[in-house]
N, C-alpha and C positions, 0 to 999 in steps of 0.2 A: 525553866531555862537555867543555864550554867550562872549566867549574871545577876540572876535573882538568888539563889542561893549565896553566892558571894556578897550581895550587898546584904543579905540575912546575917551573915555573919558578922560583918562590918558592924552591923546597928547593934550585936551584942555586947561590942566592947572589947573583942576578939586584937589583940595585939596584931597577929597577925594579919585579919582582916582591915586594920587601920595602914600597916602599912604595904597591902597589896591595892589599896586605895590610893597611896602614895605615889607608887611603880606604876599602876595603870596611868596617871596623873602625868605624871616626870616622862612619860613613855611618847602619850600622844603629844605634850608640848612638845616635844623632842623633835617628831616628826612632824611637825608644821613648821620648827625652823629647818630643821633640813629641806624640806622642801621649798620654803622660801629661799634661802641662802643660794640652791641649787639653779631655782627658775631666774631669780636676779644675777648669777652668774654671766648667764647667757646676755640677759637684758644689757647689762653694764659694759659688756662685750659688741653691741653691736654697731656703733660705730664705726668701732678698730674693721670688724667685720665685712663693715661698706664698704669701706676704702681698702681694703684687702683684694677683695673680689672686684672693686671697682662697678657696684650694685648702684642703679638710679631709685628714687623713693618710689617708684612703682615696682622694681624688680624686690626691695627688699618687704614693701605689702603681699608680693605673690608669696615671697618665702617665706613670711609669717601665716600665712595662708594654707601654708602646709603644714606647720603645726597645729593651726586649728582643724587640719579636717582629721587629723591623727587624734584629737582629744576627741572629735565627735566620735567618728569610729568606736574609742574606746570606751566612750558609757555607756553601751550594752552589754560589752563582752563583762565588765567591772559591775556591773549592778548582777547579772547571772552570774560571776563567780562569786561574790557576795555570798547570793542565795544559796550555792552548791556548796561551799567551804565555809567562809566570814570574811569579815572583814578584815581581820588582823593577816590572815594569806594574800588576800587579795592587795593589803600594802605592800607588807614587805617584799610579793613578787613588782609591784606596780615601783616601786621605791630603790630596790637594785636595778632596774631595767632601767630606770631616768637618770642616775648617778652614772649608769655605765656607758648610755648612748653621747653624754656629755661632750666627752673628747673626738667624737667621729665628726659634733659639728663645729670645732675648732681644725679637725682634719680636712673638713671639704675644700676643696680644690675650685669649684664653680657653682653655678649658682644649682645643677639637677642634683649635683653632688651633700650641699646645703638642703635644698628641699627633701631631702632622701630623710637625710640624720635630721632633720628638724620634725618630720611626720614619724619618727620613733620616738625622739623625746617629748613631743607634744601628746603620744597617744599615752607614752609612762605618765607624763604628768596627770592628764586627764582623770587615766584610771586613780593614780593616787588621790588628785583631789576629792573623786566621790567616795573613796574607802577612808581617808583620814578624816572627814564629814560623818559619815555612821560610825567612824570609830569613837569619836567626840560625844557622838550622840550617847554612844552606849555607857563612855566614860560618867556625862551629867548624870545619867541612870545612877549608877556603881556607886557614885560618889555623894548622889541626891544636891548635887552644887552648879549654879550656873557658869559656866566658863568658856561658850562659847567665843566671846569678847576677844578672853586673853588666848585662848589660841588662838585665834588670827591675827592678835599681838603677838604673837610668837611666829607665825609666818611673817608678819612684818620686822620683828625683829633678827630672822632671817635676811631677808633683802637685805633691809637697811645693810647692818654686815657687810654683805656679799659685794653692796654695790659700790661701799664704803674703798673695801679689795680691790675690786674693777678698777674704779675710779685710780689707786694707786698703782694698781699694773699698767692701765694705758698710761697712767702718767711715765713711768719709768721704761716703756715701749717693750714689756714684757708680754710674747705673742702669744693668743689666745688658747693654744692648745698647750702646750705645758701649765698655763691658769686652769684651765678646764682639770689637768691629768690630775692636780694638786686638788680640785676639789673633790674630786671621784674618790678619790682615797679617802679624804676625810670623812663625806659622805657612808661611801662602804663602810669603815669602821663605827662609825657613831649606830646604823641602821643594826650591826650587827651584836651590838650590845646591850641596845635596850627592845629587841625583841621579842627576849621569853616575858617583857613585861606589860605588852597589847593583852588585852581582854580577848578571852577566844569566844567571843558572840558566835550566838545561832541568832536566826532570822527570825524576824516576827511573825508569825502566822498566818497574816493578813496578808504578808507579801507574796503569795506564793498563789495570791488569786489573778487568774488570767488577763492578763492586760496589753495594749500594745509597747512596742521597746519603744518608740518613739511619739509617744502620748503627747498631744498638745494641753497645754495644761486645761485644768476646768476653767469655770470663768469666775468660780469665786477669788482666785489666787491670780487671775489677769492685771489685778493692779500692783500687786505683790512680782511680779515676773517682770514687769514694765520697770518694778522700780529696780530689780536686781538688773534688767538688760541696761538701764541708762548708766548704773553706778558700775558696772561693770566695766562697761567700755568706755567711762571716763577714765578707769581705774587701769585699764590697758593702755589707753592713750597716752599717762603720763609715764607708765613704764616703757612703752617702745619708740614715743616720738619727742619725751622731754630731750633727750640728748642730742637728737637727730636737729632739733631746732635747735638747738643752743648752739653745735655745731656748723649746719649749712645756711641756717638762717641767719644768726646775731655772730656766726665768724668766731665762732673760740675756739679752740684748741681741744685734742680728744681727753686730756685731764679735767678740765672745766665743765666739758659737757657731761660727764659720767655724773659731775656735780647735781645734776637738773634732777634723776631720780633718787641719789640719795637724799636730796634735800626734801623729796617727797616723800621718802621710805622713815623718814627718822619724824617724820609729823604725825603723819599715820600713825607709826608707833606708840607716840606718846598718847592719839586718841585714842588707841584700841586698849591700852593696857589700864584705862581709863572710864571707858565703854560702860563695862556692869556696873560702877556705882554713879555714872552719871544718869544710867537708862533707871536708878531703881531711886534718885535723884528728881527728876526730874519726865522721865517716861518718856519712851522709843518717838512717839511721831515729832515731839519738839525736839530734841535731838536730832532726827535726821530732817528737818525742816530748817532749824536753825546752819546746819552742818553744811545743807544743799547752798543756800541763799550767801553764806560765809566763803566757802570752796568758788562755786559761779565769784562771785564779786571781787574774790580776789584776785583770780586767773584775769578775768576781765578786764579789771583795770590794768594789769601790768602788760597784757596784750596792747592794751593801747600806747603804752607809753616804750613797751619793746625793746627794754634793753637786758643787758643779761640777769643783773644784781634782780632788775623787778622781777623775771621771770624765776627768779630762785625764788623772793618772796612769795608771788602768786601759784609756783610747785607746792609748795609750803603749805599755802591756806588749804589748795586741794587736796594735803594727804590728810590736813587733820580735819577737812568737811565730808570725806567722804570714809573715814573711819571705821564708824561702826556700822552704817549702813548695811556692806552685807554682812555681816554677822548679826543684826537683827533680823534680815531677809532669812534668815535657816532658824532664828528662833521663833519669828511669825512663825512659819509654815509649820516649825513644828508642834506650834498649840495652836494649831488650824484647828476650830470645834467640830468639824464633822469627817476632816478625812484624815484617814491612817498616817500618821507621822511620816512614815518612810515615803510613803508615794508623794506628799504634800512636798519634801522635803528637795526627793531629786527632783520633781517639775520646776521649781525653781531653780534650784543649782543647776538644770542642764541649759537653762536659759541663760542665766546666770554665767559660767563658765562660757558658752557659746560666746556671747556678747565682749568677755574677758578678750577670746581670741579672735574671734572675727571682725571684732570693731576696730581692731590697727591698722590691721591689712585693707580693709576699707577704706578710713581715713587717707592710710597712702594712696592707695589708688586718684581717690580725690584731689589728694597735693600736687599728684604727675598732672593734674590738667589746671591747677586753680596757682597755690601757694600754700607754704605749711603751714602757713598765718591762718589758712581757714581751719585746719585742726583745730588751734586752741579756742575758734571761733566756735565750733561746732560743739568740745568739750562744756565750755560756758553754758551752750543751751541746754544740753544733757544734765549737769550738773542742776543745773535752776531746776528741772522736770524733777530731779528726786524731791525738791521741797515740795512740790504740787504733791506728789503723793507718797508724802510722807504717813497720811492717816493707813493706810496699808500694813505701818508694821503696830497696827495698837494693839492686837497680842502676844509682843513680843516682851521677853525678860518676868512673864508672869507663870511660867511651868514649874520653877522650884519650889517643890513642896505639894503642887499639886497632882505633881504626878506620882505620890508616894505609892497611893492605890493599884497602881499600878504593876510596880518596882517592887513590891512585896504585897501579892494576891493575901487578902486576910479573911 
């Protein structure tokens, strides 16, 4: 493979080789915060969005609803362009498509108009989440270094950013599609720079053995999928309905509410960028047991007491309880002892990302007939479930190093 000879190179001490170790490095954090920055764009936006279109919390779960069937769609066409090309094609098509469908859903006019351009940005993002995921993979190869953690510290460190932005454009009533035009640009130029420096993988050879696109996972990774579907769509929940509550429920303003996710984005942050020496500290199921029971408890109590300052608190607890959780969910799977990396990999992450998307639009649905109140109710229990099975990720953060054999056949 093209990547094994490269990392051959690398271990001789090759200048060169050290610093295309670097490039591929610098490349894919690159593209986790773009992508972060990008999909928090939208999030931090949706407020303004409601009240734009004059959308009820069930109209704006149907529209989130069409972004998620656009990501479903896309991880099959994304995991067979993978195998036909690599992964490094299948980002950077998957990565200009999401930065450029951007501005059509600050251009929608109504809500079919909205669902249109949210099921093309939903399907780019998609694709890109499961191509920057094997791209990472192939990076910890290249590099023989754990860093899953911090690139999703680095998608969070996106958001955060992004929502940081949002939050000061709703504050100063700057409308969503010239915010959007401005990011696309940025977007497009940053994508376009560090390109030639993706690893151009070939596919593993396992992969190419016949399977179905839409496999239910085995049943040894059942508890591992359960815990990416719980931490997921708490993980969506505070990105699409922290603002929506702060706004329609606790009465603040669309500056204040933009507040609820980044205060979630900038915790996170700090747990993620954090993650690999806590997990090699202290080991993946306490971590995410600790993390589950911390995140629940704190959302929980500020639900109860309901006002705005607590629910910034209890956002807070939830980004840095649920942190690293999935970025050990793709490091479990992928020191799964018996199955192929790649297929171990996406079965969770299509769970995973599912849960991401589909669990808001749910929730809302929910809220049209109950209260938003019951979201962060429902968050709490989801949350408490990742502590219950936290044992799920105890092979996670233990592949560096033993995957050498691998990574250069001897």
């Amino acid at each position: 493979m093209a990547v094994d000879s490269q990392v051959s190179s690398s271990r001789g001490g090759s200048s060169t080789g050290l610093e295309r170790q670097r490039q591929a490095r610098i490349a894919v954090s690159t593209i986790f915060l773009v992508n972060g920055f990008t999909l928090a764009s939208w999030i931090s936006r949706i407020p303004s969005i409601k009240d734009k279109l004059d959308l009820s919390s069930g109209e704006v779960g149907t529209a989130l609803m069409a972004m998620a069937a656009g990501a479903i769609v896309a991880f099959s066409i994304a995991g067979r362009l993978i195998d036909a090309r690599s992964s490094a094609f299948t980002l950077l098509l998957s990565g200009f498509t999401m930065v450029a469908a951007l501005p059509f859903v600050g251009l929608a006019s109504n809500i079919l108009l909205l669902m249109t351009a949210l099921f093309v940005f939903g399907a780019s993002n998609g694709a890109m989440d499961v191509s920057m995921n094997a791209q990472g993979v192939e990076v910890e190869r290249f590099i023989n270094k754990n860093i899953m953690s911090s690139l999703h510290g680095f998608f969070s460190l996106g958001a955060f950013c992004s929502a940081a932005n949002g939050a000061v454009m709703a504050h100063v009533d700057l409308e969503p599609l010239p915010h959007f035009l401005i990011v696309t640009a940025i977007g497009a130029v940053v994508l376009s720079r560090i390109r030639g420096w993706l690893i151009p993988d070939q596919p593993d050879a396992r992969e190419h053995e016949e399977s179905p696109v839409f496999a239910f996972p085995p049943r040894s990774l059942w508890a591992l999928g359960a815990l990416a579907l719980f931490a997921s769509m708490s993980e969506g929940a505070m990105s699409d309905w922290s603002g929506i509550y702060l706004q329609d429920h606790l009465g603040k303003g669309n500056g204040f509410a933009a507040l609820g996710f980044t205060v979630f984005s900038i915790f996170m942050l700090i747990g993620r960028f954090s993650g690999d020496w806590m997990v090699e500290k202290f080991g993946a199921p306490r971590i995410v047991r600790i993390g589950g029971l911390g995140g629940a408890t704190g959302l929980g109590v500020a639900t109860i007491i309901d006002q705005p300052n607590a629910m910034l608190a209890g956002f807070g607890a939830m980004g840095i309880g649920l942190a690293t959780i999935y970025p050990l969910v793709f490091s479990a799977a992928g020191n799964h002892p018996t199955l192929p990396r790649g297929r171990a990999v996406a079965a969770v992450a299509t769970v995973g990302y599912t849960g991401f998307l589909a669990g808001p639009p749910i929730l809302g649905w929910i809220a049209e007939f109950t209260t938003l109140r019951i979201i962060m109710v429902t968050v709490v229990l989801l949350t408490a479930g990742t502590a219950a099975l936290a044992g799920a990720t105890h092979t996670a953060g233990t592949h560096v190093g033993e995957i050498e054999p691998e990574v250069v056949p001897g």
